[in-house]
MMTF fields as JSON, N, C-alpha, C and O atoms, coordinates in Angstrom:
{
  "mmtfVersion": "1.0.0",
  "mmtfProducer": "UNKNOWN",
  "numBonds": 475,
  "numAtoms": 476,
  "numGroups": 119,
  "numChains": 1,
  "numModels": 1,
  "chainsPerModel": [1],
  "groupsPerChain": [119],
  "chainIdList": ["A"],
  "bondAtomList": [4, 2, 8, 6, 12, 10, 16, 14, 20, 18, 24, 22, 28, 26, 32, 30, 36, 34, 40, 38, 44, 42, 48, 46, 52, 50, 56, 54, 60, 58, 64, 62, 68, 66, 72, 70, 76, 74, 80, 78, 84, 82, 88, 86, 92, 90, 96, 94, 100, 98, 104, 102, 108, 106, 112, 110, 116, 114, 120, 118, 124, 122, 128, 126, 132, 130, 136, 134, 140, 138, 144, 142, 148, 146, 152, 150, 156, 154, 160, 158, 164, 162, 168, 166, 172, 170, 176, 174, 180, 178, 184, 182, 188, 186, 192, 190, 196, 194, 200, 198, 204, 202, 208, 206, 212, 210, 216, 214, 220, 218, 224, 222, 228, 226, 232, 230, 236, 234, 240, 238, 244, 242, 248, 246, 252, 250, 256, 254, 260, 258, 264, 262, 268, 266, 272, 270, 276, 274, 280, 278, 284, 282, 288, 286, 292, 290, 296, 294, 300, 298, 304, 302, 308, 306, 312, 310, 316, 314, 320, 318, 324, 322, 328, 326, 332, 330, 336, 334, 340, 338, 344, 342, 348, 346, 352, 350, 356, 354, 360, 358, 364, 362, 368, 366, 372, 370, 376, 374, 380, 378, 384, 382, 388, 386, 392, 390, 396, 394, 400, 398, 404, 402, 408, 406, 412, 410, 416, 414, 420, 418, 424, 422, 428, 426, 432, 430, 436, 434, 440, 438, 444, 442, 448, 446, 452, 450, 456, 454, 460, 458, 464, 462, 468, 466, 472, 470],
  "bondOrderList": [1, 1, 1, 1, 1, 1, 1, 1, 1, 1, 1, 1, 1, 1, 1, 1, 1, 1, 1, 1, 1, 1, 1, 1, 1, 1, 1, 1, 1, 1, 1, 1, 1, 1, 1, 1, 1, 1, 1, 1, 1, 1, 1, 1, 1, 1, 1, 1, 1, 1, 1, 1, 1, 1, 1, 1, 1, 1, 1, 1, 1, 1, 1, 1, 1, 1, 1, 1, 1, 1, 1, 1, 1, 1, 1, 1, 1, 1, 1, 1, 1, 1, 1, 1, 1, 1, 1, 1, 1, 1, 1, 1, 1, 1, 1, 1, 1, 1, 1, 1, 1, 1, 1, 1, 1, 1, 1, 1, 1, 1, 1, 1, 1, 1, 1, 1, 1, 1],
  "groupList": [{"groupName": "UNK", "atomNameList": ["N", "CA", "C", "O"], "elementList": ["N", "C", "C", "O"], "formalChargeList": [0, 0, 0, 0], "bondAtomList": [1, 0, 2, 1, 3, 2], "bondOrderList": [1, 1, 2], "singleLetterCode": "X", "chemCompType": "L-PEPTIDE LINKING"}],
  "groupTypeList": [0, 0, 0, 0, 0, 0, 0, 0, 0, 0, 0, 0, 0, 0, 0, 0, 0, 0, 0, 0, 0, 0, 0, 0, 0, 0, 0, 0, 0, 0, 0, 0, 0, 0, 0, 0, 0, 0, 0, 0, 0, 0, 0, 0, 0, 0, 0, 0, 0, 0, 0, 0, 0, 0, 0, 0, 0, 0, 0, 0, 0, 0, 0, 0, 0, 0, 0, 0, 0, 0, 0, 0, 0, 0, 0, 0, 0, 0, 0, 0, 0, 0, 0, 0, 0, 0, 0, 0, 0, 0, 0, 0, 0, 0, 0, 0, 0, 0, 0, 0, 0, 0, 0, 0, 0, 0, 0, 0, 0, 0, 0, 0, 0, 0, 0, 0, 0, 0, 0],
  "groupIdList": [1, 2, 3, 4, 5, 6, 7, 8, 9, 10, 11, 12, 13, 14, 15, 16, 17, 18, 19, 20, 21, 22, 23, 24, 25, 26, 27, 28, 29, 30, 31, 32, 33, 34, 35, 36, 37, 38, 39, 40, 41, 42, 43, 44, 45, 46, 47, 48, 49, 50, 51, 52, 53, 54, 55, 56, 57, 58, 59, 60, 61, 62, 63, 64, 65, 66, 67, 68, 69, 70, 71, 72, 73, 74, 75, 76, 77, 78, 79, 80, 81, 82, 83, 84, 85, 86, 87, 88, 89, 90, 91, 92, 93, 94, 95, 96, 97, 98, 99, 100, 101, 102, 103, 104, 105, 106, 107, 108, 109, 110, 111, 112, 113, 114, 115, 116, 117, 118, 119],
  "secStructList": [7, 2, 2, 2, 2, 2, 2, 2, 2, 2, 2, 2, 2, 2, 2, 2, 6, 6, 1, 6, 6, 2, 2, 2, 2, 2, 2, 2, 2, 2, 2, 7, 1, 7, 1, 1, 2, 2, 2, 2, 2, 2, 2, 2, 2, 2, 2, 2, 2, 2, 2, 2, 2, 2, 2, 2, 2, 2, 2, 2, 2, 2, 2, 1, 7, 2, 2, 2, 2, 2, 2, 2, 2, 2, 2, 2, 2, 2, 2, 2, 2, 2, 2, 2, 2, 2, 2, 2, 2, 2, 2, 2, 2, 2, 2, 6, 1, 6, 6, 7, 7, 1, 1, 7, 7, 7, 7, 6, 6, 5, 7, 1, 1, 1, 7, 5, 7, 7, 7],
  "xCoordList": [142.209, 142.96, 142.229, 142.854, 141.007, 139.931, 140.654, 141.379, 140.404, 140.478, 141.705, 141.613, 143.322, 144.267, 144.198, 144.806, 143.324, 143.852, 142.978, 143.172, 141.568, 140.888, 141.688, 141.905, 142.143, 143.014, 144.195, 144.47, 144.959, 146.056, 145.529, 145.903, 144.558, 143.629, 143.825, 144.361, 142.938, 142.132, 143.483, 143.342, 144.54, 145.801, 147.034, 147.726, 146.817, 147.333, 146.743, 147.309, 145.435, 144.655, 144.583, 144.504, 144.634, 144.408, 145.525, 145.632, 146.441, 148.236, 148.352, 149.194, 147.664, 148.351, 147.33, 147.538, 146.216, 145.683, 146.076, 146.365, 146.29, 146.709, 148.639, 149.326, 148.972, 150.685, 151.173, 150.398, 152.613, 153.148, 153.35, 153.703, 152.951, 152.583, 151.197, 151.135, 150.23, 148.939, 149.009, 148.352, 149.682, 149.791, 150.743, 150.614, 151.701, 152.614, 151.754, 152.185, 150.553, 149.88, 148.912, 148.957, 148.012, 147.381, 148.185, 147.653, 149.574, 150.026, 150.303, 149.857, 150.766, 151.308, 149.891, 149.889, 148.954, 147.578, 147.175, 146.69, 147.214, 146.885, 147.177, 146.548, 148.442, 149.376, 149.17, 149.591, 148.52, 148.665, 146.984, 146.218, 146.528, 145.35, 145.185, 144.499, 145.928, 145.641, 145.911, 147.073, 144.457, 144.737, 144.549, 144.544, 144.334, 144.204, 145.77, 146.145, 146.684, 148.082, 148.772, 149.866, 147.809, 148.633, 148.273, 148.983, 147.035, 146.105, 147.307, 148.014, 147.248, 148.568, 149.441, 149.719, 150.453, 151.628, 151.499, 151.974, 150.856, 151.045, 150.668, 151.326, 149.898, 148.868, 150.188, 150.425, 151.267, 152.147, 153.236, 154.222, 153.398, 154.578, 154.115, 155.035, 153.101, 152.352, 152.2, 152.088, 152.205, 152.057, 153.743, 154.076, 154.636, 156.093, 156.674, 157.884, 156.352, 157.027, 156.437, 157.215, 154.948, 154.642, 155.147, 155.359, 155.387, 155.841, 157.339, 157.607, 158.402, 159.744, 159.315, 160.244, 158.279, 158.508, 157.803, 157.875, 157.144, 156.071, 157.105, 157.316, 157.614, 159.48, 160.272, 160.616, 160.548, 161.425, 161.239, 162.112, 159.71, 159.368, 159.215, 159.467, 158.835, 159.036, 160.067, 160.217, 161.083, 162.59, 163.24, 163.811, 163.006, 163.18, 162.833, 163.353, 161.874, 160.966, 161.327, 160.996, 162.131, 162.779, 163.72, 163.095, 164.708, 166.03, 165.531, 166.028, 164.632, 164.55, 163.017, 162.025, 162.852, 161.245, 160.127, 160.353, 159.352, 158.195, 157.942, 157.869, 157.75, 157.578, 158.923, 158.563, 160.044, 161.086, 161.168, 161.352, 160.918, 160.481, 158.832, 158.636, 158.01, 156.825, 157.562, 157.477, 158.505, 158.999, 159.716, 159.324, 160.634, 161.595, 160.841, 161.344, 159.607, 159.267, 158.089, 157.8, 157.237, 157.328, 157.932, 157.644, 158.754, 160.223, 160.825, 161.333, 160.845, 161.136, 160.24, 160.656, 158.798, 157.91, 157.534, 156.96, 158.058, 157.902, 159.138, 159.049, 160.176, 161.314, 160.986, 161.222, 160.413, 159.885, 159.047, 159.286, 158.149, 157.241, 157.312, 156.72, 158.414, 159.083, 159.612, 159.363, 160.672, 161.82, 160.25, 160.058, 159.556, 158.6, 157.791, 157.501, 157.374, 156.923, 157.749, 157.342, 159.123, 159.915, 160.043, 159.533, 160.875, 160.837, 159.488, 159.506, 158.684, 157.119, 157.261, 157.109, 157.578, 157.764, 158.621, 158.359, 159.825, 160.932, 160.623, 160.896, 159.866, 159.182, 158.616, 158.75, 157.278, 156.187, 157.477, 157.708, 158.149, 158.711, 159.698, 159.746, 160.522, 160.681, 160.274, 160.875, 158.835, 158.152, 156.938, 156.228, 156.951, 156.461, 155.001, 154.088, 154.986, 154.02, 153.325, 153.632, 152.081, 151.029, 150.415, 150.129, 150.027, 149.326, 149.684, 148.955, 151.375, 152.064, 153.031, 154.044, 152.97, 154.074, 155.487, 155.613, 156.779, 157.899, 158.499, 159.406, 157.958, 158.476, 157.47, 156.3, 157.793, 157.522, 156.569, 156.947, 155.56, 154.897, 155.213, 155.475, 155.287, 155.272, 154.518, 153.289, 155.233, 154.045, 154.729, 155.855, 153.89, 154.311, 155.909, 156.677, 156.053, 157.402, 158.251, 158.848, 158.366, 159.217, 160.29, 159.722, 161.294, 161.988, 161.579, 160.549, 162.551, 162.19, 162.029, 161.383, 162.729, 162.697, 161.494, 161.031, 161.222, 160.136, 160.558, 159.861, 161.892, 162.609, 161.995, 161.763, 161.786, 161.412, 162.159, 163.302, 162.069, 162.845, 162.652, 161.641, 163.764, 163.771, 163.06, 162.61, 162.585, 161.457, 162.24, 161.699],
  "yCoordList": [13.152, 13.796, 13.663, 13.611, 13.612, 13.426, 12.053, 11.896, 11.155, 9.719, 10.079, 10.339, 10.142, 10.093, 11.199, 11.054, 12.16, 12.991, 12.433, 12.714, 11.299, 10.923, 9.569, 9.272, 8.75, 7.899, 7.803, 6.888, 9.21, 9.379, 9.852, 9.323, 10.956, 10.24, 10.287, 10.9, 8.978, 7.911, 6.694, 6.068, 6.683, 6.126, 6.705, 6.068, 8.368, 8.702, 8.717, 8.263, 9.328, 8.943, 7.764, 7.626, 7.02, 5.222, 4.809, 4.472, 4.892, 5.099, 5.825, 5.586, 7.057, 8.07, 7.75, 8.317, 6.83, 6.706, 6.09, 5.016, 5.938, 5.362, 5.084, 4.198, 5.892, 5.915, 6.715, 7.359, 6.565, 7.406, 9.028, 9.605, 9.458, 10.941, 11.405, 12.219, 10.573, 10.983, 10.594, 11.326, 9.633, 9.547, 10.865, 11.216, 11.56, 12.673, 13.853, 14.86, 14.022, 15.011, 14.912, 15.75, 13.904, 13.36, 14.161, 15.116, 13.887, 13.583, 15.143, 15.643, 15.899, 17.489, 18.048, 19.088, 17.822, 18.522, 18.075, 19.028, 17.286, 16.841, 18.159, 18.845, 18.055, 19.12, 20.428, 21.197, 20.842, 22.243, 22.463, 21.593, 23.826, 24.56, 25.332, 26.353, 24.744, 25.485, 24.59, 24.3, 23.658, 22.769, 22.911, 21.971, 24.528, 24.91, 25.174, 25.201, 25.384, 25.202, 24.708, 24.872, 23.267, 22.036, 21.455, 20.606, 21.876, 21.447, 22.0, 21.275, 23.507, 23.934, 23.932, 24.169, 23.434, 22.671, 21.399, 21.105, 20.881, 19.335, 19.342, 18.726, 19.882, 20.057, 20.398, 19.835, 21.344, 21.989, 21.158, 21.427, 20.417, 19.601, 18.466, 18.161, 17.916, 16.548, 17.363, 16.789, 18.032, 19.266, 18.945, 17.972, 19.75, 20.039, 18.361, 18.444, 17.475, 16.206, 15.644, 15.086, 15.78, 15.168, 15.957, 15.328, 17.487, 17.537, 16.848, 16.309, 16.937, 16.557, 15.071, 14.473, 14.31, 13.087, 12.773, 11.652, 13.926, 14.256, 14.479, 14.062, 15.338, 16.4, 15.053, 14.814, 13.989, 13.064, 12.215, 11.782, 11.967, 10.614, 11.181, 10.415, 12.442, 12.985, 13.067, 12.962, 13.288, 13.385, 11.791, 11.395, 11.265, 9.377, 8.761, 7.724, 9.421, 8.821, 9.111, 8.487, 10.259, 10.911, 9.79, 8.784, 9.461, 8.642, 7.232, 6.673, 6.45, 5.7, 4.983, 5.709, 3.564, 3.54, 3.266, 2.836, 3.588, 3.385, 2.601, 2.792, 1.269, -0.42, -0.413, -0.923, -0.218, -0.483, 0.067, -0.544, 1.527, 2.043, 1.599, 1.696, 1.238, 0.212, -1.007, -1.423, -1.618, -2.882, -2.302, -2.674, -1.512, -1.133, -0.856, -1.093, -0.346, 0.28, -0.623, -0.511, -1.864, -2.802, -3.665, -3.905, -4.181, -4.719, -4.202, -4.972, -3.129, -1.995, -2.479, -2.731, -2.532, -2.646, -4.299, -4.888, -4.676, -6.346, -6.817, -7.653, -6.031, -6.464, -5.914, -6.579, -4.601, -4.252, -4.823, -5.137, -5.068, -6.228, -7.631, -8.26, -7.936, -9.323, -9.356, -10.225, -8.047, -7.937, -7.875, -8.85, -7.043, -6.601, -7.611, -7.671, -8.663, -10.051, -10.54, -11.221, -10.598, -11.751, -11.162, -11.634, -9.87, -9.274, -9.378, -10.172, -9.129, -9.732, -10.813, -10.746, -11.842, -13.365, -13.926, -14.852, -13.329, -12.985, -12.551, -13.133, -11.18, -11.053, -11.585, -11.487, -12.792, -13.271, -14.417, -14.319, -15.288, -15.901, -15.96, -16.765, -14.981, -14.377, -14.164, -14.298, -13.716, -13.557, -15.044, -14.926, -15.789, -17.205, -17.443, -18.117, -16.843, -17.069, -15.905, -14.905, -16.008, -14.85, -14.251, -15.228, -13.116, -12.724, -12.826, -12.772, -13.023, -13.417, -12.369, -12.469, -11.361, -10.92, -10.913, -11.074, -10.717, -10.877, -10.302, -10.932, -9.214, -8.697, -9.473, -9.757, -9.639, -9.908, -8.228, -7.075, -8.633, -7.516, -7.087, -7.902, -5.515, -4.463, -4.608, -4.678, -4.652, -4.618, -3.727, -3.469, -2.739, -1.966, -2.438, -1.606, -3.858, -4.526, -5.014, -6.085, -4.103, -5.088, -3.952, -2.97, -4.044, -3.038, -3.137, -3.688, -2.523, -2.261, -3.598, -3.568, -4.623, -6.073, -6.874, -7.913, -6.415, -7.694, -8.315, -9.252, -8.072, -8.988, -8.336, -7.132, -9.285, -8.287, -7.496, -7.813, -6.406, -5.772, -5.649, -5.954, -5.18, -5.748, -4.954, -4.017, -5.04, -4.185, -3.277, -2.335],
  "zCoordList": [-8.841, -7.782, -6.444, -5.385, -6.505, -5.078, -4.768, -3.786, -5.632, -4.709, -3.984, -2.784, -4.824, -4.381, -2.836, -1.776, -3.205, -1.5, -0.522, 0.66, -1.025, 0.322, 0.346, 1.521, -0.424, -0.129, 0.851, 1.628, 0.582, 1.426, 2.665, 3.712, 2.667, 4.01, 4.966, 5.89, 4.462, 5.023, 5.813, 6.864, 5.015, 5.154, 6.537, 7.331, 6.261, 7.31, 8.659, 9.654, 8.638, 9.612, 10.52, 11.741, 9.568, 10.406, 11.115, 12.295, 10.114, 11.092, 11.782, 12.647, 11.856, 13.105, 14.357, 15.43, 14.214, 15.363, 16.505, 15.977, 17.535, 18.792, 18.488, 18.995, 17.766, 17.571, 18.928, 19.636, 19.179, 19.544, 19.945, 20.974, 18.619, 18.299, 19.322, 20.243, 18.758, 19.136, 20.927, 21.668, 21.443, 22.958, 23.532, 24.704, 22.623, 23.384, 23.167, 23.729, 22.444, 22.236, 23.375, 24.276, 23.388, 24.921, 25.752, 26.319, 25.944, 27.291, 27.246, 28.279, 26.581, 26.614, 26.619, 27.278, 26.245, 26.23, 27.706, 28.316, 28.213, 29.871, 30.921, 31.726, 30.413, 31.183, 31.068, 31.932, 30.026, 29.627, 29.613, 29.198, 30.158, 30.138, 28.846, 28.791, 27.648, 26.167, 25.545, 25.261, 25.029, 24.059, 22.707, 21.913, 22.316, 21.142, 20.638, 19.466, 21.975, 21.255, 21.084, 20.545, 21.922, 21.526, 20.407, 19.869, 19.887, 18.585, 17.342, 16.641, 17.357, 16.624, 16.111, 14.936, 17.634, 17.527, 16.651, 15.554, 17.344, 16.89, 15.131, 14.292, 14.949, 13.231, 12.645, 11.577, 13.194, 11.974, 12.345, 11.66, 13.014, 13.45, 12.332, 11.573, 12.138, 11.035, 9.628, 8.545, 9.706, 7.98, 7.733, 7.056, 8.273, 7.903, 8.441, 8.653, 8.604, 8.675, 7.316, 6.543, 6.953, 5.863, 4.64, 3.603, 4.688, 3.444, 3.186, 2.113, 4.43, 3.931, 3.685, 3.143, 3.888, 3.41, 1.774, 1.271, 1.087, 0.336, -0.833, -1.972, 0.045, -0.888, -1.367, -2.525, 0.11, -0.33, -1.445, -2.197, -1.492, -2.042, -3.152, -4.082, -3.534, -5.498, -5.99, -7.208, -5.114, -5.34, -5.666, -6.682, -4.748, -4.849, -5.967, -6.376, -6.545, -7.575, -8.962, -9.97, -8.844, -10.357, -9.981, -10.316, -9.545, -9.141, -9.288, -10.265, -8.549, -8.177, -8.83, -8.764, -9.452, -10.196, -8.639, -7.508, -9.088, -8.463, -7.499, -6.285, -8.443, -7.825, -7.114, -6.053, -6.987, -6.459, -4.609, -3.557, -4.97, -3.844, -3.165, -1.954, -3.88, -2.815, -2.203, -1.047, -3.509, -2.428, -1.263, -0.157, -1.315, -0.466, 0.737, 1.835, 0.618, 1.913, 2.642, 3.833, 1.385, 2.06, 2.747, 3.92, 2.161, 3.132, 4.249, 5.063, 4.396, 5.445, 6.761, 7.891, 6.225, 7.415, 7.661, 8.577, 6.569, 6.94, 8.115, 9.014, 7.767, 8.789, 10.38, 11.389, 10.365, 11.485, 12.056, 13.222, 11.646, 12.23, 12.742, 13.619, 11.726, 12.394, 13.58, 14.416, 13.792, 14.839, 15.991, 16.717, 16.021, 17.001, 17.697, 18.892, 16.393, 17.09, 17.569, 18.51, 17.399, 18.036, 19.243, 20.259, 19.211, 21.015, 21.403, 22.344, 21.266, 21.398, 22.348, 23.568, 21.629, 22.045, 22.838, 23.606, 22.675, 23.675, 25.016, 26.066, 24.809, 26.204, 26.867, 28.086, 25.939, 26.632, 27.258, 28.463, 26.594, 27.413, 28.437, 29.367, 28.162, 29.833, 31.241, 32.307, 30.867, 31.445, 32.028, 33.027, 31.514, 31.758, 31.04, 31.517, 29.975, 29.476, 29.418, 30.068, 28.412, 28.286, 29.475, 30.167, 30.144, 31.152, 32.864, 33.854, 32.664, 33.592, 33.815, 33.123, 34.629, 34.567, 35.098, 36.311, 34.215, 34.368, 36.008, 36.552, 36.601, 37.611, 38.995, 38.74, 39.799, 41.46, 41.76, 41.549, 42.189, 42.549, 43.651, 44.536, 43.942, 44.73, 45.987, 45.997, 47.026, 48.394, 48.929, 48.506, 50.519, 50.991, 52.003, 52.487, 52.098, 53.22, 51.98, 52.092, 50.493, 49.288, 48.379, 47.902, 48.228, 47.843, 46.116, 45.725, 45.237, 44.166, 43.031, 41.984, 43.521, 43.015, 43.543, 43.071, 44.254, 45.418, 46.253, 46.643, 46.905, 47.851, 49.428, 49.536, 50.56, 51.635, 51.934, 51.606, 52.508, 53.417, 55.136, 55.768, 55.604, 56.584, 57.222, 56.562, 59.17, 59.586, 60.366, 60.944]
}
């Protein structure tokens, strides 16, 4: 039972680092002079999301075999990842290549496109 709870972890941890979640917690803790209630918040907001998914997946599992649901949810994240590289790639070439960016830069005589404006 140890491995399985430092396993799961070690697993959630690594995923929840630099996600989404952990940047809106940054960003609401920035703002606020009580980061013990943003500590709080956020801890029971990741508790009650992991159990309904904890709830789901024992429930799935009476219904559904095992290996079926690993493929499923590998596949799940294999398709995500694909779509993500391609808009990925999509972007870079839009944009003209790697390290190039797509928009006309901002000067103080340039409206919101980069076109001049007039004096």
């Amino acid at each position: 039972m140890l491995a399985l709870l430092a396993s799961t972890f070690v697993t959630v941890f690594l995923a929840e680092l630099g996600d989404k979640t952990q940047l809106a917690i940054v960003s609401i803790s920035g703002t606020s002079n009580r980061p013990g209630a943003v500590f709080a918040g956020s801890s029971f907001a990741l508790v009650l999301a992991s159990l309904v998914g904890a709830a789901a997946g024992g429930s799935l599992s009476t219904l559904v075999p095992t290996n079926s649901l690993q493929l499923a949810a590998a596949a799940g994240f294999l398709i995500i990842g694909t779509r993500l590289i391609l808009r990925s790639n999509k972007t870079a070439e839009a944009g003209g290549g790697e390290g190039e960016s797509a928009a006309a830069p901002l000067t103080a005589d340039s409206d919101d496109n980069g076109e001049p404006t007039a004096p």
